[in-house]
C-alpha positions as CSV (number, residue, x, y, z in Angstrom):
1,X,-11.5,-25.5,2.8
2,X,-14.4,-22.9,2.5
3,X,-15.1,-23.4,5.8
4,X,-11.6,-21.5,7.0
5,X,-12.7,-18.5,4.8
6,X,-16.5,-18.8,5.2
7,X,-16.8,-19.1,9.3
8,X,-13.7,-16.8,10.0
9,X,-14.2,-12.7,9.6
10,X,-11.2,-10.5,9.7
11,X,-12.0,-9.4,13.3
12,X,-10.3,-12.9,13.9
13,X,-7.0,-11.7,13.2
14,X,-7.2,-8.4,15.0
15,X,-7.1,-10.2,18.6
16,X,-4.2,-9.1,20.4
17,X,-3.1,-6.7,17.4
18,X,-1.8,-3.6,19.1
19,X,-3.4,0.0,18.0
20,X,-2.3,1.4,15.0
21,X,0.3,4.5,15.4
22,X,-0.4,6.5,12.7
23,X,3.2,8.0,10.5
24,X,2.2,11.4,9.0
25,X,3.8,12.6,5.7
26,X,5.2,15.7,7.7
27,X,7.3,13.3,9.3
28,X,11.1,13.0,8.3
29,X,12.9,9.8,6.4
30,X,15.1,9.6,9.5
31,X,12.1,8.9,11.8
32,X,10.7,6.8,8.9
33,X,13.6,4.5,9.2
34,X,12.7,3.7,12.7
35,X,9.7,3.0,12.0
36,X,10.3,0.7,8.9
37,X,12.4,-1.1,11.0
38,X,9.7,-2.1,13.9
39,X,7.3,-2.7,10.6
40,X,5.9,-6.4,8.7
41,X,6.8,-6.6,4.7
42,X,9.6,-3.6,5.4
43,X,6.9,-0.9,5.1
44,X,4.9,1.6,6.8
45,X,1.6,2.8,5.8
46,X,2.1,7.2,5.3
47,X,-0.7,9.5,6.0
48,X,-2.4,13.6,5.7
49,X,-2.8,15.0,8.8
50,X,-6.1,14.9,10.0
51,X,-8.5,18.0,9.6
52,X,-10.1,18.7,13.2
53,X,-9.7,16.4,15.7
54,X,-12.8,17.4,17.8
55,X,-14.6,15.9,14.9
56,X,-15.5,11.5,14.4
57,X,-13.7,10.3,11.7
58,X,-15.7,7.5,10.1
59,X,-14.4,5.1,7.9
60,X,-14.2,7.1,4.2
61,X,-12.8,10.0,5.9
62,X,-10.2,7.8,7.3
63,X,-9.1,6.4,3.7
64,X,-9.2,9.4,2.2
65,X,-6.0,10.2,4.5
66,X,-4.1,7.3,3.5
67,X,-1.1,8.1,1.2
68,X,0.4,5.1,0.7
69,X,3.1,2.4,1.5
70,X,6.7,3.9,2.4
71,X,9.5,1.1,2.0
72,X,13.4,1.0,2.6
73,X,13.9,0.2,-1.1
74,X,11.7,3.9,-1.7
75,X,14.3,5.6,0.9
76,X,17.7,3.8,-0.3
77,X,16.5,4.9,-4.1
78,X,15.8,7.9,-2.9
79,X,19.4,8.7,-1.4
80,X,21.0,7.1,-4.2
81,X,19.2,8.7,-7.2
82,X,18.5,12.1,-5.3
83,X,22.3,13.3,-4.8
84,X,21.5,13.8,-0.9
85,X,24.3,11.9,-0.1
86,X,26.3,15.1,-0.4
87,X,24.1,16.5,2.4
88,X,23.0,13.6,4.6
89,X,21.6,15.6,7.1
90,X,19.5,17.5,4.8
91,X,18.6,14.5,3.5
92,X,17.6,13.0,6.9
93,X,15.4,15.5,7.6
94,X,13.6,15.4,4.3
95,X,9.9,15.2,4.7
96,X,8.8,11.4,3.8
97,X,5.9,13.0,1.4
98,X,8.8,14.1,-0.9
99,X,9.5,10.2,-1.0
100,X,6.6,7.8,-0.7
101,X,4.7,6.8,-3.8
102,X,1.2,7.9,-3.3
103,X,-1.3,4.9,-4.2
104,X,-4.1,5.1,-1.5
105,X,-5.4,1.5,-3.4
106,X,-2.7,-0.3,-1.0
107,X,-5.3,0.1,2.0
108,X,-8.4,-0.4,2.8
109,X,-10.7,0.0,6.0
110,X,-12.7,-2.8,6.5
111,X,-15.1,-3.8,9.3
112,X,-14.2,-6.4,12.0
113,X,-17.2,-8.8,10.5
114,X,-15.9,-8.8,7.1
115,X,-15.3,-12.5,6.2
116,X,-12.2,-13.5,5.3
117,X,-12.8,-14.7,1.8
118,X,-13.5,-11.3,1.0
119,X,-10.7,-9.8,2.9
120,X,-8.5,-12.1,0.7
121,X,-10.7,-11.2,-2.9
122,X,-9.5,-7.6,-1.8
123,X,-5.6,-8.4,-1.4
124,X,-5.8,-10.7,-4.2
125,X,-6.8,-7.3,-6.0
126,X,-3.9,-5.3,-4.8
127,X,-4.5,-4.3,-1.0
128,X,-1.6,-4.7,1.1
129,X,-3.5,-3.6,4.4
130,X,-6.3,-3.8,6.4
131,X,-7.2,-1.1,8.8
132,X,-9.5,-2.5,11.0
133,X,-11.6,-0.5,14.0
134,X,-10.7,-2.1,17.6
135,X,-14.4,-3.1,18.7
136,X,-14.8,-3.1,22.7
137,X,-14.9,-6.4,24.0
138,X,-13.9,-7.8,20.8
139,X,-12.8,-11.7,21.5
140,X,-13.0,-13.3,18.2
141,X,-15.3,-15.4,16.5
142,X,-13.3,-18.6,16.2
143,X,-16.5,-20.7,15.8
144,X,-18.7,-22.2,12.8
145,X,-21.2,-20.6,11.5
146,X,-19.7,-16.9,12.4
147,X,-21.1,-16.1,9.2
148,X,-23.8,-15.2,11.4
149,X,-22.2,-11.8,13.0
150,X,-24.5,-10.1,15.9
151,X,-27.4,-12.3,14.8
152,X,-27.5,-10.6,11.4
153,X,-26.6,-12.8,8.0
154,X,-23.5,-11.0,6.5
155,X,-24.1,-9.9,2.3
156,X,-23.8,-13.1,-0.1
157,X,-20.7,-11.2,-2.4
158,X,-19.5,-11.9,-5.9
159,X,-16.2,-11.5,-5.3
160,X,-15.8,-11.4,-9.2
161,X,-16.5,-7.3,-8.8
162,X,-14.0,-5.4,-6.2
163,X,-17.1,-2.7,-6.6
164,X,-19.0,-5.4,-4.6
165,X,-16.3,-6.0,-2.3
166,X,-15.6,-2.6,-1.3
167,X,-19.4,-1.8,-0.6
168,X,-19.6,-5.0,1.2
169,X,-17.2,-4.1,3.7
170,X,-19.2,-0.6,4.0
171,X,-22.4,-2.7,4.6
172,X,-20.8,-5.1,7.2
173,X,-20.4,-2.2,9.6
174,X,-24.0,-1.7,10.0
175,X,-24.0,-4.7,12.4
176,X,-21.0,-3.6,15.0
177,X,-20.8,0.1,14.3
178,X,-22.9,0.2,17.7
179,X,-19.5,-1.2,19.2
180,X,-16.6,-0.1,17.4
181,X,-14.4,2.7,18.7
182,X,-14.1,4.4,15.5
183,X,-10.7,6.1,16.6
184,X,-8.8,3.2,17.6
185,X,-7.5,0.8,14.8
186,X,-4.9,-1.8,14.3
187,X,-3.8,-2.5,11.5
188,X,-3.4,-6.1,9.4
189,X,-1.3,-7.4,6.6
190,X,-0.9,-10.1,3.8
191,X,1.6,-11.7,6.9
192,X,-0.9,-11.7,9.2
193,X,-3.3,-13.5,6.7
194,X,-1.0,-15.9,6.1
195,X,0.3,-17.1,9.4
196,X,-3.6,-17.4,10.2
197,X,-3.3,-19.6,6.9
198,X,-0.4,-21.6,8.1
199,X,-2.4,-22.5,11.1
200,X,-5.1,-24.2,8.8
201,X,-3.3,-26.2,7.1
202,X,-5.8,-29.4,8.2
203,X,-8.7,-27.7,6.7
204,X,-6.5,-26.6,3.1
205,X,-5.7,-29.9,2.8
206,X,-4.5,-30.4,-0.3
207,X,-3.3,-27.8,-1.5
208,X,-0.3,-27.6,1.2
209,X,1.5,-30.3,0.1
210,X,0.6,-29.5,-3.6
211,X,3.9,-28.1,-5.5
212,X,3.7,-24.5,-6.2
213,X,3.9,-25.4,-10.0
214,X,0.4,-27.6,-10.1
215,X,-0.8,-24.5,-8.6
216,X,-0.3,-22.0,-10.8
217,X,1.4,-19.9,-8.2
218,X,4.3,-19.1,-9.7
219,X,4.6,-15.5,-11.4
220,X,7.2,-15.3,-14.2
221,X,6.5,-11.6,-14.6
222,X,9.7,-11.1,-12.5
223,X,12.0,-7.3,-12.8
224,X,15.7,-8.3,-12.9
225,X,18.7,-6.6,-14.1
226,X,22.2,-8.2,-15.1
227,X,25.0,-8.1,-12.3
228,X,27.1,-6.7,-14.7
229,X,25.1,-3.3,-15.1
230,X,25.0,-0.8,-12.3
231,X,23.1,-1.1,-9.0
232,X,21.3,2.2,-9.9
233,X,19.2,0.2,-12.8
234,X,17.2,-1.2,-10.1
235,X,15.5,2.3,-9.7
236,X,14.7,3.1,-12.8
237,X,11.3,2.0,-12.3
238,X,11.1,0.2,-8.9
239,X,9.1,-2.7,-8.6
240,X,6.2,-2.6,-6.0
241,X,4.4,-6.7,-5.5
242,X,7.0,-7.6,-4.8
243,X,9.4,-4.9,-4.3
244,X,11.8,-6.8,-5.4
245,X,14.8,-7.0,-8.3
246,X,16.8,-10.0,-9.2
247,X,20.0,-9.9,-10.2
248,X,21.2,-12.1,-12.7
249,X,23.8,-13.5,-15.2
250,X,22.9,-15.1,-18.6
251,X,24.1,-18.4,-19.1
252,X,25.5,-19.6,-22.3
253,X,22.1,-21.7,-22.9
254,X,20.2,-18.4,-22.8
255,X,18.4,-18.7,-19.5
256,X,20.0,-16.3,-16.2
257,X,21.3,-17.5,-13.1
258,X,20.1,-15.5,-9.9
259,X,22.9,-14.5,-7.5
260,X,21.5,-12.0,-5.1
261,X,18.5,-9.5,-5.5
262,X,17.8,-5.6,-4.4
263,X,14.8,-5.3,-2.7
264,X,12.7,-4.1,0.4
265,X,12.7,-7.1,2.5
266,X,16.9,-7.1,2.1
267,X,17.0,-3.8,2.8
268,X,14.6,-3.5,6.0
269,X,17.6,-2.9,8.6
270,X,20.1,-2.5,7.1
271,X,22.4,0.9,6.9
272,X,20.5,3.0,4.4
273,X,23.3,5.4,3.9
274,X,26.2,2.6,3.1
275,X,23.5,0.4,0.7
276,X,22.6,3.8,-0.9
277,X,25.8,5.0,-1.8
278,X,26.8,1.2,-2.6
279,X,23.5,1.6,-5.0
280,X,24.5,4.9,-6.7
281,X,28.9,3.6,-7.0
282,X,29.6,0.1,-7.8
283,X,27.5,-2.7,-10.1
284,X,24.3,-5.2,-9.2
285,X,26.6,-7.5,-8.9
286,X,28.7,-6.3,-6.1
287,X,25.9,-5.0,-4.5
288,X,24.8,-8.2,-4.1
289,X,27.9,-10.1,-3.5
290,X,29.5,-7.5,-1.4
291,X,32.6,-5.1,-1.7
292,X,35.5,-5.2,0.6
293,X,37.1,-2.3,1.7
294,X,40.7,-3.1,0.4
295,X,38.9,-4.8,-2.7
296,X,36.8,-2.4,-3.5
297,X,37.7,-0.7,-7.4
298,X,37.8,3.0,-6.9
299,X,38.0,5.0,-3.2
300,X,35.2,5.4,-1.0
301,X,33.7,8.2,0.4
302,X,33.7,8.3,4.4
303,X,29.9,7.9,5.2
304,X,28.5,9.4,8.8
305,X,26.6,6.0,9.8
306,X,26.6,4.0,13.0
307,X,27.5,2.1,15.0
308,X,26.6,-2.0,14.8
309,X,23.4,-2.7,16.8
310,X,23.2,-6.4,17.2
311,X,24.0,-7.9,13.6
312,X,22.6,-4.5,11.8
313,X,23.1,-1.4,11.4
314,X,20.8,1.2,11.7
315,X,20.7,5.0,11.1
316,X,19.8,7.0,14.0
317,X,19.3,3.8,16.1
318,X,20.3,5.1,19.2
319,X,24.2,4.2,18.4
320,X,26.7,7.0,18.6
321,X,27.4,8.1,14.8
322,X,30.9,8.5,13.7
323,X,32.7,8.3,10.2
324,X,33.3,4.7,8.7
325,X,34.5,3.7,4.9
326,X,31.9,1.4,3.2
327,X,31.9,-1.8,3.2
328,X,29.5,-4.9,2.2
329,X,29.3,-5.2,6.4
330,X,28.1,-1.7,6.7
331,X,24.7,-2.8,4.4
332,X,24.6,-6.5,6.5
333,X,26.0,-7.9,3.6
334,X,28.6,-10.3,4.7
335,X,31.4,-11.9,2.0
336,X,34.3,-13.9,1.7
337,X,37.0,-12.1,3.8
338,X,39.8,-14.0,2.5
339,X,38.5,-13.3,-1.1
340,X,41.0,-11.4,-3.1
341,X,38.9,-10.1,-6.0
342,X,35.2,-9.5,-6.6
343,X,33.8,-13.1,-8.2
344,X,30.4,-14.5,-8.5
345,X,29.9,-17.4,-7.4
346,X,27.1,-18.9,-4.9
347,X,29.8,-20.0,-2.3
348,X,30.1,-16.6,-1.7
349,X,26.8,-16.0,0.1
350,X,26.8,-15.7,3.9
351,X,23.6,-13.7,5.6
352,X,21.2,-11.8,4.8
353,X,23.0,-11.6,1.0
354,X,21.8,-14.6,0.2
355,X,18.1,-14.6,-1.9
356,X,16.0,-16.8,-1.0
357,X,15.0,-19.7,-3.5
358,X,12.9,-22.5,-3.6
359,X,12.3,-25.0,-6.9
360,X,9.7,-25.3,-8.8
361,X,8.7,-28.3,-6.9
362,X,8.2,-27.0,-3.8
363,X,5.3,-27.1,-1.6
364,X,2.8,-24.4,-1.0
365,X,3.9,-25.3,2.4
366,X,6.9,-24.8,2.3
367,X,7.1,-21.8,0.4
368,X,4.7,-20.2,3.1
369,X,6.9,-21.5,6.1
370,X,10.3,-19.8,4.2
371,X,8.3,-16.6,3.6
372,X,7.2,-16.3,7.4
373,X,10.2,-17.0,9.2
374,X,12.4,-15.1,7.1
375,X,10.3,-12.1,7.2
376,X,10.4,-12.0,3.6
377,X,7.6,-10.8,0.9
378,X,8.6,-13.3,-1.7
379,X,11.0,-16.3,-2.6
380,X,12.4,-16.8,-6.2
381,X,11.7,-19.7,-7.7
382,X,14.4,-21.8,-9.7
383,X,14.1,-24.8,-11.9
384,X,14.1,-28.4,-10.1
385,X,17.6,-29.5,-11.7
386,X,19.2,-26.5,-11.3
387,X,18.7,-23.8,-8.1
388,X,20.6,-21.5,-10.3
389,X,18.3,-21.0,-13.1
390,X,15.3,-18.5,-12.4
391,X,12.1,-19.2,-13.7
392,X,9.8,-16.7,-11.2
393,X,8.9,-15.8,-8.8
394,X,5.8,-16.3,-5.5
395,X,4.4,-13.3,-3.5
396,X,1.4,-13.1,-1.1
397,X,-0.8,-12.2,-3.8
398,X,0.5,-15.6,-5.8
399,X,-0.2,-17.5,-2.4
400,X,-3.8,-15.8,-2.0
401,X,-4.7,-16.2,-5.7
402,X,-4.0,-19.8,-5.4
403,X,-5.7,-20.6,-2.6
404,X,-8.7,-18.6,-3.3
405,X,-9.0,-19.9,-6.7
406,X,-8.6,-23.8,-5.9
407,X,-12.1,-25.3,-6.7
408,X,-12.4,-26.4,-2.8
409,X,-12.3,-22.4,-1.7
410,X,-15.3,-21.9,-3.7
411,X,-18.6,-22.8,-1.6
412,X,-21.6,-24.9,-3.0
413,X,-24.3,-23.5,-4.9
């Protein structure tokens, strides 16, 4: 397996990335909902307008501009908590550097000859993104032996130290800085990295077929709330890797049943307006399970949202907006119609209201493979007996730790 980290660099993964667009901070949440919604992991990166134009930005002054990672979980909290539902417009217009979390950690400019292993030792450390400088010509080095970049040997790291790490990926740019447009980028993330991954699975051989539990890869340091409390408990303190709560009911045994969760990924195109006010107005557990408008347990405010586009709905996506009473539909949330009363209760599920599990037993495979084509950050992880009972949960960083840290990822000394 060292070989698919050793002999591939990040520039790799960059072919046929498009340029990076960058989102200032000066920009409102309504465009910021656009643009989450053409985003991977259900995020945008946020950034300072630049100082002079006229002048080169190298790398350092580039992530010195870097705010951080704006989400729709950030924006639906935002509405909810905020009281700017009583002024949506105002509340549209709302500059998104009022909103995002600043944590310029989350990214990191790295050269196109950084290896992989140490693209991946950064991530595992908490880097969510990779900006990386479109070099001219660049075609890949899908070959062995690319350790060798532009006939130079790239630095022997300890990836123990992210000091090293970070001043590695400085020193890599001495050998393509010659051919690197520096202000043209495209930026990667953990998804990237692991559909490149999910391609290898010959050379990661075994750790694919290897249950997630033997691994190690599953984190029990999970945020949840009960479905009896209010939605509005999930941001108290929102979760960031992943941003993600479970909602859950004890069981009589002591252990909690997950029926649905609040998080970015769920949230991604859905109608921020409805989910907000749904997140401020009725309990985890509806949220979740969905309301119905003649079901619903006190009235409902008339909320200015959309139209449907497709099988979402999305504010400001082009659809005329008119006045609509909330319902579970209006978030994407789909539930029983026929149901005559809120009840938990798995059968209840239909959509994108459903969390997405896998046991205990599960493959690393597998897990990947549910992660990608769901478009999801995470999958919760429930015992092998029962799929009710949640014992934790995987992320990228689980996935990257695990296979970074399996004795086969580690070359000879």
């Amino acid at each position: 397996m060292a070989s698919v980290f050793l002999y591939h660099v990040v520039g790799d993964l960059t072919v046929g990335k498009p340029e990076l667009v960058e989102f200032a901070e000066r920009e409102t949440v309504e465009a910021a909902i656009l643009a989450i919604g053409e985003s991977t992991e259900g995020g945008i990166p946020v950034w300072r307008k630049r100082s002079q134009k006229s002048v080169i930005e190298n790398a350092e002054m580039r992530q010195q501009r870097f705010v951080g990672i704006l989400n729709s979980l950030d924006i639906v909290a935002f509405f909810a908590r905020d009281g700017s539902l009583d002024d949506q417009d105002k509340a549209m217009k709302t500059p998104v550097s009022e909103v995002v979390i600043p944590n310029n950690s989350l990214l990191k400019v790295v050269d196109p000859a950084t290896r992989l292993i140490d693209a991946l030792e950064m991530m595992k450390q908490g880097v969510r993104r990779l900006l990386v400088p479109k070099s001219v010509g660049w075609k890949g080095m899908s070959k062995r032996f690319s350790i060798i970049y532009n006939g130079k040997w790239l630095k022997n790291l300890d990836t123990s130290s992210s000091n090293n790490i970070n001043s590695a990926a400085n020193t890599n740019c001495l050998s393509s800085s010659t051919t690197t447009n520096r202000d043209k980028f495209c930026c990667l993330s953990r998804e990237d990295v692991i559909r490149f991954l999910i391609g290898c699975l010959g050379a990661l051989a075994p750790l694919p077929l290897s249950s997630i539990y033997s691994l190690g890869t599953i984190n029990p340091n999970y945020y949840s709330i009960e479905a009896s409390l209010p939605a509005i408990e999930a941001t108290r303190k929102l979760p960031q890797d992943p941003s993600a709560v479970a909602i859950v009911e004890a069981t009589s045994d002591g252990q909690f049943k997950i029926i649905g969760e609040i998080s970015a990924c769920r949230l991604w195109k859905c109608d921020y307006l409805a989910a907000a006010w749904a997140l401020a107005n009725v309990s985890a557990g509806q949220f979740v399970m969905g309301v119905e408008d003649n079901v619903t347990p006190r009235s409902l405010p008339d909320l200015i949202v959309n139209q449907t586009v497709g099988d979402n709905n999305l504010v400001n996506g082009g659809a005329s907006r008119r006045p609509r009473k909330f319902s579970s539909r209006s978030m994407g949330f789909f539930s029983t119609p026929a149901t005559p009363g809120f009840v938990v209760g798995r059968n209840m599920y239909r959509g994108r209201s459903a969390p997405l599990t896998c046991k205990v037993t599960s493959s690393l495979s597998a897990v990947m493979a549910q992660m990608l084509s769901h478009r999801a950050t995470h999958v919760w992880v429930t015992e092998a007996e029962n799929e009710d009972v949640l014992v934790g949960v995987v992320g990228y960083a689980d996935i990257l730790a695990a296979v970074t840290r399996h004795p086969s990822a580690t070359p000879a000394s």
